[in-house]
C-alpha positions in Angstrom: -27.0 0.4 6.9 -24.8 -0.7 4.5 -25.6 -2.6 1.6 -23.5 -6.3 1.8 -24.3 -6.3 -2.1 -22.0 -3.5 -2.6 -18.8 -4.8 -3.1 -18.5 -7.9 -5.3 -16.0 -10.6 -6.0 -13.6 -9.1 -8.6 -13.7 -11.8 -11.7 -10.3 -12.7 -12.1 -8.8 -13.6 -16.0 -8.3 -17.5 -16.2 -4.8 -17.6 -14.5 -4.1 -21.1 -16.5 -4.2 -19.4 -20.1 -0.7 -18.2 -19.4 1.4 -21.8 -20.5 4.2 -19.9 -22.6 7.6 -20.2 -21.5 8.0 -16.5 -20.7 5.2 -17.2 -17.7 7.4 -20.2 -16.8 9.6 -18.2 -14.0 6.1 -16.4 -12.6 4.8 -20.0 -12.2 7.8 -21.5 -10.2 7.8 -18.3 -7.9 4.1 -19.1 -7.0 4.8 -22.6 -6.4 7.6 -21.8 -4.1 5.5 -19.0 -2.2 2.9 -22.0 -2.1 5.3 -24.1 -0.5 6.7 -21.5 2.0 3.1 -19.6 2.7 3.2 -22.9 5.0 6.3 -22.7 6.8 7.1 -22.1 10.5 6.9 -18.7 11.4 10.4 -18.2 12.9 11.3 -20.4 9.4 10.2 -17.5 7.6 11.8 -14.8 9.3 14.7 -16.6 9.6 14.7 -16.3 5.3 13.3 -13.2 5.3 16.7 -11.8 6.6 19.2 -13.7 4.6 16.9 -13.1 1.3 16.7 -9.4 2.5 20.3 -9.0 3.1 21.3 -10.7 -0.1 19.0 -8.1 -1.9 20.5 -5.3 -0.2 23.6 -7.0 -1.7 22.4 -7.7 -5.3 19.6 -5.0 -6.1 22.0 -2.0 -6.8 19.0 0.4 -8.2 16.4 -0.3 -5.4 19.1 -0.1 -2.8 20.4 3.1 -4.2 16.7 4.4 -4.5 16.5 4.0 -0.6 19.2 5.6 0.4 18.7 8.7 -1.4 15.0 8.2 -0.2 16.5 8.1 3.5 19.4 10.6 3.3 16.4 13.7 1.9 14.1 12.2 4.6 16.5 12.0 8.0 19.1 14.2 7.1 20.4 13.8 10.7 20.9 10.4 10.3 24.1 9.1 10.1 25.1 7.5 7.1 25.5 4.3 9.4 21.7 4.4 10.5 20.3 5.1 7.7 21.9 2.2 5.8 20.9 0.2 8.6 17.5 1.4 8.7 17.6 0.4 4.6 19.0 -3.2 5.4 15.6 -3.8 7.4 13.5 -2.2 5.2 14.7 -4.9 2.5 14.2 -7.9 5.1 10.9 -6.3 5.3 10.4 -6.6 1.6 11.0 -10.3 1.6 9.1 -11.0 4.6 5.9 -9.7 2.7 6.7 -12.2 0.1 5.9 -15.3 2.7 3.0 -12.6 4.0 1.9 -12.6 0.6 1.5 -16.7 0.4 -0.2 -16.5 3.5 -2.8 -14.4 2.6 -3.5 -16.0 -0.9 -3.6 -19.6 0.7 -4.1 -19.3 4.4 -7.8 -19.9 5.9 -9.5 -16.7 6.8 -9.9 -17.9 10.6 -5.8 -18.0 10.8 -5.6 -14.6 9.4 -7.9 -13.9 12.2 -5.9 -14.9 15.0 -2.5 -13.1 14.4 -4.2 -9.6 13.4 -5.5 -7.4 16.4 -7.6 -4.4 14.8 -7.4 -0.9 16.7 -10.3 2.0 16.5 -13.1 -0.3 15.1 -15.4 2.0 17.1 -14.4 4.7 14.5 -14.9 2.3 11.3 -18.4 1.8 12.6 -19.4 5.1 13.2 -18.2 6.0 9.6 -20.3 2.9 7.9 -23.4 4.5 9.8 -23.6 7.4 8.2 -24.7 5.6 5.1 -23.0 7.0 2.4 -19.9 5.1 1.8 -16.5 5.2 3.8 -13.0 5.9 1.7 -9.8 4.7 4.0 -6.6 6.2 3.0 -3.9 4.0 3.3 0.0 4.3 2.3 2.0 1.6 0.6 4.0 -0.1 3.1 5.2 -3.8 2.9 2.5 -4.8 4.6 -0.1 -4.0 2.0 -0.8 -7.3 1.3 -2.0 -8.6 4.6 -3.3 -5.1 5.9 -6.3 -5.1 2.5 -7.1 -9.2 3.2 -7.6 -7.8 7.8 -10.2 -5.8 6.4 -12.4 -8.2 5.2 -12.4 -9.2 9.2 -14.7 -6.0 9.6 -17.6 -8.3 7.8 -18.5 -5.4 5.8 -18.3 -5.1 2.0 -14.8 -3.9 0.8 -13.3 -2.4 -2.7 -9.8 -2.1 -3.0 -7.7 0.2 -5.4 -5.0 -1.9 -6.9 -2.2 -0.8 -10.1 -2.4 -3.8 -11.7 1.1 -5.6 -12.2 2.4 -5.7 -16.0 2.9 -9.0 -16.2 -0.6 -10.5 -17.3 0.0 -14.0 -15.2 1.0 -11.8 -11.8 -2.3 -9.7 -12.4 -4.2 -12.8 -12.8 -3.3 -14.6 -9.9 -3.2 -11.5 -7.7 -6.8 -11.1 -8.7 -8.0 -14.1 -8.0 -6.3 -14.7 -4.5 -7.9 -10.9 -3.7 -11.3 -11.1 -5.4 -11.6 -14.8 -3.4 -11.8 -13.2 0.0 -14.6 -11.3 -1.1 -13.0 -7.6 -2.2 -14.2 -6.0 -4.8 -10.8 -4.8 -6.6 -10.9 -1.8 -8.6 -7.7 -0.7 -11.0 -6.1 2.6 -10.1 -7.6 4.4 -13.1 -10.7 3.1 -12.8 -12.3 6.4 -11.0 -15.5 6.2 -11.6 -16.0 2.2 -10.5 -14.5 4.2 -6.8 -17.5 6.7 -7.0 -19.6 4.4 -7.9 -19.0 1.9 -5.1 -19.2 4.9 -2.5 -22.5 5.7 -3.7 -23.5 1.9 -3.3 -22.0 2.3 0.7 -18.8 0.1 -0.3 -15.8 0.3 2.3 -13.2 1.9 -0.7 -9.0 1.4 0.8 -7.4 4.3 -1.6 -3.5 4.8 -0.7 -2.6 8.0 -2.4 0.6 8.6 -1.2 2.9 7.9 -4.0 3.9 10.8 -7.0 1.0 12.1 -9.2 2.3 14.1 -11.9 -1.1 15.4 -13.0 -2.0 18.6 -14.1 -3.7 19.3 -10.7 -1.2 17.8 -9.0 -0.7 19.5 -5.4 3.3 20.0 -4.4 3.6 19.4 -0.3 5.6 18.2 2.3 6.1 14.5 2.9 8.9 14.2 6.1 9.7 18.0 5.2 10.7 17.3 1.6 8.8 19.0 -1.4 6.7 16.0 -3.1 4.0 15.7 -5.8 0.9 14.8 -4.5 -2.3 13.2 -5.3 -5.1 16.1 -4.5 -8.0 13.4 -5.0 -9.4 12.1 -1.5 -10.8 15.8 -0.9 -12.4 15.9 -4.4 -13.9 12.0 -3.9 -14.9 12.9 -0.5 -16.9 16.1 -1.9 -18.5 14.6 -4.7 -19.7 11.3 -3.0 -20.2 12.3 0.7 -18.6 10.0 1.8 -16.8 9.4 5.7 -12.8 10.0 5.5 -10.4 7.9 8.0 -6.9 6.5 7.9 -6.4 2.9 8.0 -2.7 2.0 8.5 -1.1 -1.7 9.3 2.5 -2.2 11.3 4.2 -6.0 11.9 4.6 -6.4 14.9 8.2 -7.6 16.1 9.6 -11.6 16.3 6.1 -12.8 14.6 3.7 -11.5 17.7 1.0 -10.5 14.9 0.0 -7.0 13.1 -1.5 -4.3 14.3 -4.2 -2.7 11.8 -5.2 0.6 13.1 -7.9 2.9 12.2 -8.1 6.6 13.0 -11.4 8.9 13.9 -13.1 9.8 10.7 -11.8 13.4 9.9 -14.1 16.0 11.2 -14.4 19.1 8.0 -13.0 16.9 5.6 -13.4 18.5 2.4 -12.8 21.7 4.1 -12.7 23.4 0.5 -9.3 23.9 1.1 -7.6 20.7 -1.4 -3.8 21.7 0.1 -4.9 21.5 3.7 -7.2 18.3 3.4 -4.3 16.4 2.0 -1.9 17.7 4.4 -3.9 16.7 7.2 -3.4 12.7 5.4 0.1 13.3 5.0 0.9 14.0 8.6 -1.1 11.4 9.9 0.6 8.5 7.2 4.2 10.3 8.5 3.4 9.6 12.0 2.4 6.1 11.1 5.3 5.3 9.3 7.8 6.3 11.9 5.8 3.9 14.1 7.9 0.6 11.6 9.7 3.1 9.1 11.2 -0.2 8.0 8.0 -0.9 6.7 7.5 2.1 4.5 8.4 1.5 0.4 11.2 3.7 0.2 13.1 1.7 -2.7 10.2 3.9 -5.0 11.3 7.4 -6.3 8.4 9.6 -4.7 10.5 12.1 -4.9 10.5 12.3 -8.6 10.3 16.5 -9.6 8.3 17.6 -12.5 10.6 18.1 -15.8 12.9 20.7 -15.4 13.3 20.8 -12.0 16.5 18.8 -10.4 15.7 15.1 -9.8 17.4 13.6 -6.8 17.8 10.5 -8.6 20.0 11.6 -11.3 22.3 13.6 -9.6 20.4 16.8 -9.4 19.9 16.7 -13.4 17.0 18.5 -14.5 14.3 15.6 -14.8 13.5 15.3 -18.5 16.7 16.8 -20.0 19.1 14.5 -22.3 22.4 15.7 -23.4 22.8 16.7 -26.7 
């Protein structure tokens, strides 16, 4: 049975001793997603798409990001689609901006009513066993509203988060997170993970984006060569802990989200790190081409060691500066 005590609140750093001038702009945008959290629906997604396709406009990195994102991923795409596809995926961006007010300052019975949750049965099998259940997730615009559905499970939840570098954006994330009773634990904080596995906690790990560590694993993410985090095999082995997928999708014109989890993965660690993490990899590609407007692709995952070509620079050697 699993222990409710497992997962605390997150204290969150006193969001109010950042009055400088520098915090100013932080301060307005969190008054105006305030403000809009409580808009109309169709209001919002009405924004959403003119603030998307002004980004697409304005954002010259992020949108070129994307695209080269898009052109190694469906290289039988036509140019045409796969700027198109890009165009929503940065309407999907803004859109989790008025997702993200919702979720900070909406009541947890209104969350309640637009998400629908899919394979429960296999989230409760996995808290039976007792010893702690790690979900791998993916980052997908949706993050936001996908970590606040699980606290709809009423069991205790810790949540992997990088923490943003601006000290005012960390301190309000936190304390919007921590106050629907997650437990947040910062992305290098490994052992606080383990730790809340061992106590039974529900832990939501996305491990999808580069890792550049000397035990990094190189695979195949949409048939491209990617660096790859080899840890949910290595937690998984040192905690005992059950293994499942947990992925979100927006549903179309405002009809809700979909937050699906997957059966817990039978021989997971298999001893085999490479295979294990495939076995994620597939499952987050066939999630993703359920939205793929809803999968980060303005992020360079496909970032190469140094001294291998970088598709962001032109096929440059990562690392190397002219003389």
């Amino acid at each position: 049975m699993t222990d409710k005590r497992s997962a605390q609140p997150t204290p969150a750093p006193d969001a109010h001793l950042y009055r400088g001038l520098r915090f100013w702009p932080v301060w307005i945008g969190y008054a105006l997603i305030r403000v809009l959290s409580g808009a109309p629906s169709p209001l919002q997604r009405v924004l959403a798409r003119v603030i998307g396709r002004v980004a697409w406009l304005v954002a010259r990195r992020d949108r070129r990001i994307t695209l080269i994102n898009l052109r190694l991923v469906y290289p039988n795409f036509s140019e045409n689609k796969r700027r198109q596809l890009g165009r929503e995926h940065f309407q999907s961006l803004a859109f989790s901006v008025f997702e993200t007010g919702r979720v900070w300052f909406a009541k947890q019975d209104e969350l309640a009513t637009d998400v629908r949750i899919e394979g429960l049965q296999h989230l409760t099998e996995a808290v039976a066993r007792g010893k702690g259940v790690l979900l791998l997730g993916g980052h997908f615009t949706t993050n936001e509203i996908a970590a606040a559905a699980l606290t709809l499970t009423n069991h205790p939840v810790s949540i992997l988060y990088k923490a943003p570098k601006n000290p005012l954006m960390h301190a309000l994330s936190l304390r919007h997170r921590s106050g629907r009773g997650s437990q947040m634990i910062a992305a290098d904080r490994l052992v606080d993970m383990i730790q809340a596995l061992k106590k039974g906690a529900i832990v939501l790990y996305a491990p999808d984006q580069r890792y550049d560590m000397q035990d990094s694993l190189t695979l195949p993410l949409f048939g491209v060569p990617a660096l790859t985090n080899p840890g949910p095999p290595v937690v998984a082995r040192y905690t005992g802990c059950a293994v499942l997928t947990y992925f979100p999708r927006r549903l179309p014109d405002g009809r809700g989200y979909v937050m699906t989890f997957g059966p817990v993965l039978s021989d997971f660690p298999s001893g085999d790190n490479a295979k294990d993490v495939s076995r994620y990899l597939r499952a987050l590609e066939a999630a993703v081409e359920e939205a793929p407007e809803q999968y980060l692709w303005s992020y360079k995952r496909y970032r190469p060691k140094d001294g291998e070509p970088d598709p962001y620079r032109h096929r440059v050697l990562r690392g190397y500066t002219p003389s």
